[in-house]
PDB file of N, CA, C and O in Angstrom:
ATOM      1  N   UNK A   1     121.095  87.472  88.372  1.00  0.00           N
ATOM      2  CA  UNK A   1     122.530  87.309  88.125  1.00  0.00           C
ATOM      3  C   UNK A   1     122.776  87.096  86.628  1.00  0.00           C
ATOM      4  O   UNK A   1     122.805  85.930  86.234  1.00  0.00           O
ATOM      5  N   UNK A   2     122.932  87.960  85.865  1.00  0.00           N
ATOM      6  CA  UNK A   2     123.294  88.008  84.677  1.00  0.00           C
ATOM      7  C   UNK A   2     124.650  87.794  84.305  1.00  0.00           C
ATOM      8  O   UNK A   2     125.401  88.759  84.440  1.00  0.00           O
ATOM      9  N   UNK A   3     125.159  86.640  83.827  1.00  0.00           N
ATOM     10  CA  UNK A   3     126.651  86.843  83.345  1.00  0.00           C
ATOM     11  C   UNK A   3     126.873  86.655  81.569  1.00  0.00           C
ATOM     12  O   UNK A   3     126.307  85.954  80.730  1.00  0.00           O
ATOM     13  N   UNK A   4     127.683  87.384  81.523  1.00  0.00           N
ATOM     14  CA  UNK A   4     128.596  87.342  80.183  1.00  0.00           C
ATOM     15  C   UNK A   4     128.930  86.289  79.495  1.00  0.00           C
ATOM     16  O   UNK A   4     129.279  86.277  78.314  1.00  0.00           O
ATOM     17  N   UNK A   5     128.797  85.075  80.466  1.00  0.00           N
ATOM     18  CA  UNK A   5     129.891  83.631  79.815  1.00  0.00           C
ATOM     19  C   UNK A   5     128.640  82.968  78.811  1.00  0.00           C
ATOM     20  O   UNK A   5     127.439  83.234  78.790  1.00  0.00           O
ATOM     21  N   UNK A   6     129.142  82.364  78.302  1.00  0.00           N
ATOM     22  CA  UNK A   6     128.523  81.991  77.039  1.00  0.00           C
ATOM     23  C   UNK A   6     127.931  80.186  77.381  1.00  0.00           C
ATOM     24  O   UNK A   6     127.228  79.414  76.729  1.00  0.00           O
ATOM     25  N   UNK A   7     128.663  80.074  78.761  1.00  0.00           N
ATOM     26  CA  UNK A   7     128.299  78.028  79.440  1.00  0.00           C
ATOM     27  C   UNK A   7     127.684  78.349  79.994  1.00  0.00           C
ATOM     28  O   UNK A   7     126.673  77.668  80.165  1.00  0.00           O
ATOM     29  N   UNK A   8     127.879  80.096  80.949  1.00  0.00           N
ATOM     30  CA  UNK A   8     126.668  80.103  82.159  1.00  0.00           C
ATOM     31  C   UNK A   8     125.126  80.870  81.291  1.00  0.00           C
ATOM     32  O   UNK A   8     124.092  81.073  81.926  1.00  0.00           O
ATOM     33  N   UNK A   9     125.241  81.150  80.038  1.00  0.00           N
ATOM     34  CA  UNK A   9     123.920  80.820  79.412  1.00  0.00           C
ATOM     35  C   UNK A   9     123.484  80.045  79.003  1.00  0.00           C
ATOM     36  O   UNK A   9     122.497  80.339  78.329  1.00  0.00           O
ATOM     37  N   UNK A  10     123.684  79.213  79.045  1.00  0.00           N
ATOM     38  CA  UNK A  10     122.844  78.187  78.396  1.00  0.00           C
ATOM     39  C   UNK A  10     122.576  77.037  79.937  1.00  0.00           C
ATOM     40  O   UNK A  10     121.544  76.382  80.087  1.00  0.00           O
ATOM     41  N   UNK A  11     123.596  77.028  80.791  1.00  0.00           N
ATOM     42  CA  UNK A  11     123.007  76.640  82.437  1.00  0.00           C
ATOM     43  C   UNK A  11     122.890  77.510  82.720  1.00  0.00           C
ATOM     44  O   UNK A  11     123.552  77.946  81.778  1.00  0.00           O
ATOM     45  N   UNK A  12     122.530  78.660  83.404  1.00  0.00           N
ATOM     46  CA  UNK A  12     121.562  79.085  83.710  1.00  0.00           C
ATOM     47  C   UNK A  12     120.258  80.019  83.202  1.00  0.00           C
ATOM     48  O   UNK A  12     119.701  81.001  83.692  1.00  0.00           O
ATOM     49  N   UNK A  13     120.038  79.211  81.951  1.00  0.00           N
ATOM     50  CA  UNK A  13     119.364  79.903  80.918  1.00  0.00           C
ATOM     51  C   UNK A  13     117.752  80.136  81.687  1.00  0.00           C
ATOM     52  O   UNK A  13     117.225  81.240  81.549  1.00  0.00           O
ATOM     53  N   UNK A  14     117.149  79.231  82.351  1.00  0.00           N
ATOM     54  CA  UNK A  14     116.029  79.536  82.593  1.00  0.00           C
ATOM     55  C   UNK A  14     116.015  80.348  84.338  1.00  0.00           C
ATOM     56  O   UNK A  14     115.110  81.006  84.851  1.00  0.00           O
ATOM     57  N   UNK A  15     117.187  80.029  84.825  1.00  0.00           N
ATOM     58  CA  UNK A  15     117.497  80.484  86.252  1.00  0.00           C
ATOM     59  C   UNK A  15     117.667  81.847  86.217  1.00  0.00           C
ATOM     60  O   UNK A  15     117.398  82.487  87.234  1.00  0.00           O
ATOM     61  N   UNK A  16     118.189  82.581  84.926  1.00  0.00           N
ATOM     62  CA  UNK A  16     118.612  83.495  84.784  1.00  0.00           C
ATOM     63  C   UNK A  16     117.895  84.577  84.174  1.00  0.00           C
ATOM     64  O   UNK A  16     118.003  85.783  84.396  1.00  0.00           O
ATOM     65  N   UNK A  17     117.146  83.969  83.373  1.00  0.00           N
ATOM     66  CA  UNK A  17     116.052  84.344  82.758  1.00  0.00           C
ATOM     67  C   UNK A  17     114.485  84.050  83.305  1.00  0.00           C
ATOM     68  O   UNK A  17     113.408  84.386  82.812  1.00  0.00           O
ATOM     69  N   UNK A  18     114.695  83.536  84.126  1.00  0.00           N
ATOM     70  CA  UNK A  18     113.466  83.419  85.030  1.00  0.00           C
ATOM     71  C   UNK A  18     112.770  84.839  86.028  1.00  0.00           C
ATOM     72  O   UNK A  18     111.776  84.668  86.734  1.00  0.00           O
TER      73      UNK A  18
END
């Protein structure tokens, strides 16, 4: 789940990038 928002990178930085 990749999103655009710039809060949901950095929470879900390793979830997302995992």
């Amino acid at each position: 789940m990749y999103s655009t928002l710039p809060a949901l990178h950095t929470h879900t930085h390793t979830h997302t990038y995992a």
